[in-house]
C-alpha positions as CSV (number, residue, x, y, z in Angstrom):
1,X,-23.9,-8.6,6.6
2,X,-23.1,-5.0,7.9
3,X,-20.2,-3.9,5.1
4,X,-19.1,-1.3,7.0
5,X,-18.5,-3.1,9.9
6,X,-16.6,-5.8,7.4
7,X,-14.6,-2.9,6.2
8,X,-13.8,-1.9,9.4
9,X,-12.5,-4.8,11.0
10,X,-10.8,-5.9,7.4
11,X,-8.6,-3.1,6.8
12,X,-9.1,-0.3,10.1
13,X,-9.3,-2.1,13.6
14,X,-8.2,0.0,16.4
15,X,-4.3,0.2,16.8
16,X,-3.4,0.1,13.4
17,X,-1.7,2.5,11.0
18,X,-4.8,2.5,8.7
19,X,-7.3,3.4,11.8
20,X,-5.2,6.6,12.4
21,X,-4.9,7.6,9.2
22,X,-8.5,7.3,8.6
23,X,-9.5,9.1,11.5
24,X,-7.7,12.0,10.1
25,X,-10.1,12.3,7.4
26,X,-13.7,14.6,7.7
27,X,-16.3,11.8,9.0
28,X,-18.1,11.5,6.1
29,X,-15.1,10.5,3.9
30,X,-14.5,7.5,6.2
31,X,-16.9,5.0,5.0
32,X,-15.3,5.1,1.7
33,X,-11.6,5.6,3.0
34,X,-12.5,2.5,5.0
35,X,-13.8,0.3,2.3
36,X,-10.3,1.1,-0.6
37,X,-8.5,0.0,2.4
38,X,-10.3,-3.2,3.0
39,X,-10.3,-3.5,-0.8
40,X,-7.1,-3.4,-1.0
41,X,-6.6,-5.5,2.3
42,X,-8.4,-8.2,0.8
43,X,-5.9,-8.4,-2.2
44,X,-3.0,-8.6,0.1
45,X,-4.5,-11.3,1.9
46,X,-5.1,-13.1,-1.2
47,X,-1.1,-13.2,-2.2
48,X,-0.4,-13.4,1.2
49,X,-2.2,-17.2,2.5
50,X,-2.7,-18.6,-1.2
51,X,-1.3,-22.2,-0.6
52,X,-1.1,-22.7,-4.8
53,X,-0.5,-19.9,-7.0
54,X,-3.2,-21.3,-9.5
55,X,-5.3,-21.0,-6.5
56,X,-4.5,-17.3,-5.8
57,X,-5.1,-16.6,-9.8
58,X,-8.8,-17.8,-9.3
59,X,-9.3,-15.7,-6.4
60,X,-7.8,-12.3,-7.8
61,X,-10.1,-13.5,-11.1
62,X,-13.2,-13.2,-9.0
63,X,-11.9,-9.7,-7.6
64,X,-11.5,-8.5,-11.3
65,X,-15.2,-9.7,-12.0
66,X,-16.3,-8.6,-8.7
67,X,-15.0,-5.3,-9.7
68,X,-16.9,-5.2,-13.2
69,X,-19.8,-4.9,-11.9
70,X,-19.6,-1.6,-10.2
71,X,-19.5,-0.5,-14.0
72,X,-23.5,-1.4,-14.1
73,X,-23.1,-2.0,-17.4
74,X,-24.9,-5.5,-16.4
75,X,-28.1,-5.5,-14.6
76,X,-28.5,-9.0,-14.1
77,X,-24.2,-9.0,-12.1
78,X,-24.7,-7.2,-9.2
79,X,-21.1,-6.6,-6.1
80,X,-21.8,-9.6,-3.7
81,X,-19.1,-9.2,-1.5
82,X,-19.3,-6.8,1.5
83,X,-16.5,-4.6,-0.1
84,X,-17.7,-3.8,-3.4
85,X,-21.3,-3.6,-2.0
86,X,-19.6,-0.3,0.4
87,X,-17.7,0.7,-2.6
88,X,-21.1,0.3,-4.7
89,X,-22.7,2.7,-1.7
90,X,-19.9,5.1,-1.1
91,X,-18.0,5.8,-4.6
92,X,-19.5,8.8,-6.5
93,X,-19.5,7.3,-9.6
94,X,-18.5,4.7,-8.9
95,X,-18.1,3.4,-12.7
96,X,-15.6,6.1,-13.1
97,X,-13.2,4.2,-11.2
98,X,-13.7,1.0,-12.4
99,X,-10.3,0.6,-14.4
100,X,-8.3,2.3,-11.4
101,X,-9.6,-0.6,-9.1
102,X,-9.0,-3.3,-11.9
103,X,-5.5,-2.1,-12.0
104,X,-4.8,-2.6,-8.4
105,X,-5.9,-6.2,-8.6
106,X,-3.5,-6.4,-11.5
107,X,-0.4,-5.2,-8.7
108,X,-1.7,-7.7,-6.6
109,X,-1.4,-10.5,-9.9
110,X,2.2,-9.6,-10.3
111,X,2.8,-11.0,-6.9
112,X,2.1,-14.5,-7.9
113,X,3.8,-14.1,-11.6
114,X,7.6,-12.8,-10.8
115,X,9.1,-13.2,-7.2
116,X,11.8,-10.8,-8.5
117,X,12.3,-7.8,-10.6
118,X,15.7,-7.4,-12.8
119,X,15.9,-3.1,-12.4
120,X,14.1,-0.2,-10.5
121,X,12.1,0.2,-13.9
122,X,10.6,-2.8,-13.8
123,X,9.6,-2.5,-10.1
124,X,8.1,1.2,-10.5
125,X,5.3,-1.0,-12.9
126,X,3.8,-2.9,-9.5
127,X,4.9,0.4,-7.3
128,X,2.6,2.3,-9.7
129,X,-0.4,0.0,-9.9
130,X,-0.3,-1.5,-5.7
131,X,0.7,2.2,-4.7
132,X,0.3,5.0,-6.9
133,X,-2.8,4.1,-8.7
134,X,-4.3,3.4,-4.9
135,X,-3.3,6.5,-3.4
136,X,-4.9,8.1,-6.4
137,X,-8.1,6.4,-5.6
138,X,-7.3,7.9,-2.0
139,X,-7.3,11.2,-2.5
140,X,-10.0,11.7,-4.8
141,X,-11.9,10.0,-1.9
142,X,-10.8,13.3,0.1
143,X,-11.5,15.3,-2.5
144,X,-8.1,16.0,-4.6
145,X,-8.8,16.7,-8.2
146,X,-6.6,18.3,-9.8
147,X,-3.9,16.5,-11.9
148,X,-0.3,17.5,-10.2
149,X,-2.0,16.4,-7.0
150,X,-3.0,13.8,-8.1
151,X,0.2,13.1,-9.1
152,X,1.9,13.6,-6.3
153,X,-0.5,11.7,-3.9
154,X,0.7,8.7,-6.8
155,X,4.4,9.7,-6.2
156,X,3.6,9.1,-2.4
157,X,1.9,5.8,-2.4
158,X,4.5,4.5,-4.4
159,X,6.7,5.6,-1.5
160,X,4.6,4.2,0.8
161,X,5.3,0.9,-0.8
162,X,8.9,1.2,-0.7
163,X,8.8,1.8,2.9
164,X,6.9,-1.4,3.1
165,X,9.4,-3.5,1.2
166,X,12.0,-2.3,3.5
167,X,10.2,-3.0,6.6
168,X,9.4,-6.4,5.1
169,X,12.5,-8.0,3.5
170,X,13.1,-10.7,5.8
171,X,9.4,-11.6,5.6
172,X,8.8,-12.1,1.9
173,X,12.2,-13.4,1.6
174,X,9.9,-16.1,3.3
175,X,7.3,-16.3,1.4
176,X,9.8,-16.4,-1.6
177,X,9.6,-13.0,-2.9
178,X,12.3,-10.3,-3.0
179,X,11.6,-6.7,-4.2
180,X,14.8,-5.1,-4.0
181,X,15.9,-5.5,-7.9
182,X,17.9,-7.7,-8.7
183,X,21.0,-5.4,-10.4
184,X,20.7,-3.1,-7.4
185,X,21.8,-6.0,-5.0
186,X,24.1,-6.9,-7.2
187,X,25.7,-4.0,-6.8
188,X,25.7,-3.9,-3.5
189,X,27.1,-7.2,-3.5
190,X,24.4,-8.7,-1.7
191,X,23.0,-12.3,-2.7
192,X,19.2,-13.2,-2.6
193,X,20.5,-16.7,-0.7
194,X,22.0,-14.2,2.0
195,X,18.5,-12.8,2.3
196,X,16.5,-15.5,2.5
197,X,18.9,-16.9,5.2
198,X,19.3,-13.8,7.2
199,X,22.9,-13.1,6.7
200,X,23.4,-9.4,7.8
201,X,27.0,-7.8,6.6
202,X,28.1,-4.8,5.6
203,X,27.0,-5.0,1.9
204,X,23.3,-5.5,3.3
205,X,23.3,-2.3,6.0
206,X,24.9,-0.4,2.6
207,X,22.1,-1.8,0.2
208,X,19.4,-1.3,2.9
209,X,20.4,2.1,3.4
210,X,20.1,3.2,-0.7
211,X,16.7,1.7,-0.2
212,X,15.6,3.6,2.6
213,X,17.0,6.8,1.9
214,X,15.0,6.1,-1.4
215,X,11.6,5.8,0.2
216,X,12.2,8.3,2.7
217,X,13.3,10.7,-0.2
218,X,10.0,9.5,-1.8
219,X,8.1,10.4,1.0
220,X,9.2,13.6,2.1
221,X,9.3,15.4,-1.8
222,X,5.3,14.2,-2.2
223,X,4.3,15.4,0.7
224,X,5.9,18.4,0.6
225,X,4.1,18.7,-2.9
226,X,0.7,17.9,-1.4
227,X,1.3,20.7,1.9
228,X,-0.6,23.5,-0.2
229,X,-3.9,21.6,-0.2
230,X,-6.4,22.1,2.8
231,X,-5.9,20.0,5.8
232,X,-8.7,17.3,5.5
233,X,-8.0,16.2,1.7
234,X,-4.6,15.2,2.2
235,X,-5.1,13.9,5.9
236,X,-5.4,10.6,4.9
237,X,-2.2,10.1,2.6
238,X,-0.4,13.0,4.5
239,X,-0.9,10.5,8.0
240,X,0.2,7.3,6.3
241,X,3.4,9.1,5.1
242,X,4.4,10.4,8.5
243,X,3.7,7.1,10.2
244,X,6.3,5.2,7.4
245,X,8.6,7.9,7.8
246,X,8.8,7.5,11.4
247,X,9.1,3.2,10.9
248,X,11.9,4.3,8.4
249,X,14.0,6.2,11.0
250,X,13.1,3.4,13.6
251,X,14.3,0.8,11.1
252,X,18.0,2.8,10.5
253,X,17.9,3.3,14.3
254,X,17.9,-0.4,14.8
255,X,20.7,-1.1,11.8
256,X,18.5,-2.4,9.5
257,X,17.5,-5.9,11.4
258,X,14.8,-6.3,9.5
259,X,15.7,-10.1,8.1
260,X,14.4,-11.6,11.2
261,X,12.3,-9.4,13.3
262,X,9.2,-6.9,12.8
263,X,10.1,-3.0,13.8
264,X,6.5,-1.5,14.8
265,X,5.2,1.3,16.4
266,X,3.1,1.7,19.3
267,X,-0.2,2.5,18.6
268,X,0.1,6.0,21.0
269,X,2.9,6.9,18.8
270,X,1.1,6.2,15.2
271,X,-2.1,8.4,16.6
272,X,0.3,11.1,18.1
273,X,2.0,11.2,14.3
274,X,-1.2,10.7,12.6
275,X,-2.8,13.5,14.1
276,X,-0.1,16.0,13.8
277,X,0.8,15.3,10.4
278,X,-2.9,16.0,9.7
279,X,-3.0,19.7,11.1
């Protein structure tokens, strides 16, 4: 099987966010950019159409091993699947981030263990390991080394998971998650029973609105952080942020009816914001 044409239609098909924000990048990043997308598409997909959790454990179990063997510490284990076999091809050393990728899986493992999370702390654990540590693996694709850069291109994808869990309330409510912690709703005065049943109120425009204004806040402090680099290693990140901050505004725009509907973006509009945020 062709694994970058896997990789491709996994995680970048025409129209999408990902597509434009990869195409931001110089042309011989993209092969790699492609492939931690389609990575990490392929551990979504795993939480998202496990029918058992026990199920979805085995899976994200492979992934881990899968992942070990980039490490060539074992001849005889070689990546079979067509994602680790481009990541095999494209990562540097690919070794060296080994324990990054194994971290991600291990986001994508809280999924199935908690369905909630009591406090903001305890959420910033799976915001770090699903974002941060995968933006990370981001930019050092484009070429960002050095540490506060690194740290801010964390800073962002944890952002870029917020703006995710806001866009997506309504639909893991479904599936029987809900991110927003549990002692910031109950401040708000907003029950996870109104949620799941799609009970908009005052209490849940005020909630939604502290948890937009964090993402966007998010958002616009790590890019801002990341402007100073040249134009093609932050492309990627810099692309991603200015298509979520643009689904943010659409989202307050529409009063925050995201229990029961999907706000998108037209796919002229994500390549008009991915290009200029990329310049």
């Amino acid at each position: 099987m062709n694994f970058d044409l896997y990789c491709q239609e996994k995680a970048a098909p025409a129209g999408t966010p990902v597509y434009y924000a990869v195409r931001q990048a110089a042309v011989a990043q993209r092969p790699l950019l492609t492939a931690l997308f389609a990575f990490r598409r392929e551990l979504e997909d795993t939480v998202e159409n496990c029918s058992e959790v026990a199920i979805g454990q085995a899976k994200l179990a492979w992934w881990q091993g899968e992942v070990a063997t980039l490490a060539g510490t074992d001849p005889a284990r070689v990546p079979v699947h067509p994602v680790t076999c481009a990541l095999a091809a494209y990562l540097p050393v690919a070794a060296a981030e080994v324990a990054v990728l194994q971290a991600v899986v291990q986001g994508y493992e809280m999924d199935l263990e908690q369905a909630r999370y009591l406090d903001f702390r305890g959420l910033s654990v799976y915001l770090d390991k699903t974002g941060g540590q995968f933006a990370q693996l981001v930019a050092r694709a484009g070429g960002v080394h050095d540490a506060a850069d690194l740290d801010a291109a964390g800073r962002l994808g944890q952002a870029l998971v917020l703006a995710h869990i806001v866009r997506e309330v309504g639909h893991h409510a479904r599936q029987g998650r809900i991110y927003i912690p549990v002692d910031e709703m109950q401040r708000f005065g907003v029950t996870a029973a109104e949620v799941i049943n799609r009970r908009y109120s005052e209490a849940f425009t005020a909630l939604m609105t502290f948890q937009l204004e964090r993402a966007r806040a998010g958002l616009q402090q790590a890019r801002s952080d990341l402007r100073h680099l040249p134009r093609r290693p932050r492309a990627t990140l810099d692309a991603q942020a200015a298509i979520a901050l643009a689904m943010l505004d659409e989202i307050e725009a529409d009063a925050y009816q995201v229990l029961h509907q999907h706000i998108s973006l037209t796919p002229i509009r994500m390549a008009w914001l991915a290009w200029r945020a990329a310049r």
